[in-house]
Every structure is written in C-alpha cells, then in structure tokens.
C-alpha positions in Angstrom: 139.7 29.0 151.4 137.9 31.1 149.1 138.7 34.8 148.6 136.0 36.9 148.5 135.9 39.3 145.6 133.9 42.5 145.6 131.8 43.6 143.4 132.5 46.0 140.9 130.4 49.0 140.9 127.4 49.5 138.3 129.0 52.7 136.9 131.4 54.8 138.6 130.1 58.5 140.3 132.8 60.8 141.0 133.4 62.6 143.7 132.9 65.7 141.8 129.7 64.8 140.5 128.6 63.7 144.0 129.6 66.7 145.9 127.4 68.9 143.5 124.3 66.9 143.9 124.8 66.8 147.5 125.4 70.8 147.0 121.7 70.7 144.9 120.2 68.7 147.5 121.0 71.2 150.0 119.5 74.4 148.3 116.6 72.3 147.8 116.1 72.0 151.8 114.6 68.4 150.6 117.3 65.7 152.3 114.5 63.2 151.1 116.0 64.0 147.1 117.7 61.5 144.7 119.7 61.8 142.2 118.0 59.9 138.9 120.0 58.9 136.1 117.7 57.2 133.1 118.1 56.8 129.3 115.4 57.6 126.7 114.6 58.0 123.2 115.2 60.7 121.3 118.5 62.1 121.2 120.6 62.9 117.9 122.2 59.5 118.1 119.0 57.3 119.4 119.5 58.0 122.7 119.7 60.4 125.5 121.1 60.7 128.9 118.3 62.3 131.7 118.7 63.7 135.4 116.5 64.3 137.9 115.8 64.3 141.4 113.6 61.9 142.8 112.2 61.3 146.5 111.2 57.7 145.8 112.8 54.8 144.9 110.5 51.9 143.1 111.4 48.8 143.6 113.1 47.6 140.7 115.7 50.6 140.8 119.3 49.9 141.4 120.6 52.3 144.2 124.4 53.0 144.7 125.4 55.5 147.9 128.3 58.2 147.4 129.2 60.9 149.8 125.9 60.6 151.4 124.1 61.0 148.3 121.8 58.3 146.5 121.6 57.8 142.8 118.6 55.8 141.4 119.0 54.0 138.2 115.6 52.1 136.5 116.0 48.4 135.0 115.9 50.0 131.3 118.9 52.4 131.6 120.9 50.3 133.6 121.6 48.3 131.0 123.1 51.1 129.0 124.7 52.4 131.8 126.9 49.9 133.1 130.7 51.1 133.3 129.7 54.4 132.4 131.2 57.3 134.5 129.1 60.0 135.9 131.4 62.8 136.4 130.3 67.2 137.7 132.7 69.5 134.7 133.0 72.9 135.2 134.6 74.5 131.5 134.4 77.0 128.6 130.8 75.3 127.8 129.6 75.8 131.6 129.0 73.5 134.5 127.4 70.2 133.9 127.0 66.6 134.7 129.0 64.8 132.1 128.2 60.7 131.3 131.2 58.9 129.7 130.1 55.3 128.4 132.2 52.7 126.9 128.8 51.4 125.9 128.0 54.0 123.7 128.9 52.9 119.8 128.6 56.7 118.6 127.7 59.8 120.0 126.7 63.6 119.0 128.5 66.4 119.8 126.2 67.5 122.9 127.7 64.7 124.5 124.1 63.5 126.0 123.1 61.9 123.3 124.2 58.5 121.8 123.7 55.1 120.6 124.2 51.9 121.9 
C-alpha cells in the first residue's frame, strides 16, 4: 500500500502576513482582491520583490489559499520564489511584508531586492 505524501507548499505565507492582507482586503470593501506576489528587474541586486492586489487570476498563475485569503503568483516569479517565506513585520523600520528566500544568492540591505 502506497502512502500518500503531500505536497509541500510553493512557499510558505504566515499567518502574520495573511491576517494583514485579509485586514487590507477589508478596508478596501473589495472581497474580490488578491494578494500578488511577482519578481522583476531592477533592484540593487538584479532583482526585486513586488505586491499587489489583484481581482483576477490568469490562467497560468499558481494560487495557494491562507486564512481566507488568495495569493497569486505568475510562472516567471515562481521560479524564484519557491521555498521562500512571505512573512507581515512590524519593527523600528515600520510595518511591512518581509520575503525570506533561500533562493536568493545575495541581497541589498532593503531586503526586497536580490539576486538569484
């Protein structure tokens, strides 16, 4: 008898990060809104992490569901985004979404920008 094994999750989105999305989602009066995570060029290090929300999902994005909320990732960031963590930080520099990637190979001191 096989065992079946479950899959791992893309990238992991904590609770924290969730719960403050679903917070923006609700001041926004829009329960149709996504979160969007991407990658583009241009950061110190190459690269740079993005947000945004989103009300539709194309159909090549990867969708993974946390406390009610749904985060969109495209085919071209996913890649640099697997095993990353998405975590919500509030701290001396503020409140922000913080990425942490394993991926990354350097990064700048923002902390949103990097290379692969």
């Amino acid at each position: 008898m096989n065992a079946m094994t479950e899959m791992q999750p893309v990238l992991v989105f904590t609770d924290n990060a969730a719960n403050k999305v679903s917070q923006l989602i609700e001041e926004e009066g829009n329960a149709d809104l996504k979160l969007r995570v991407f990658v583009s060029g241009g950061g110190c290090s190459g690269f740079q992490y993005g947000f945004t929300f989103d009300e539709v999902m194309n159909e090549d994005d990867t969708a993974m569901v946390k406390n009610g909320v749904t985060l969109l990732i495209d085919p071209m960031s996913y890649q640099y985004l697997v095993g990353a963590e998405i975590d919500y930080q509030e701290g001396l520099e503020g409140a922000q979404f913080v990425i942490k990637n394993p991926n990354a190979t350097s990064t700048c001191g923002c902390g949103s920008s990097f290379s692969a």
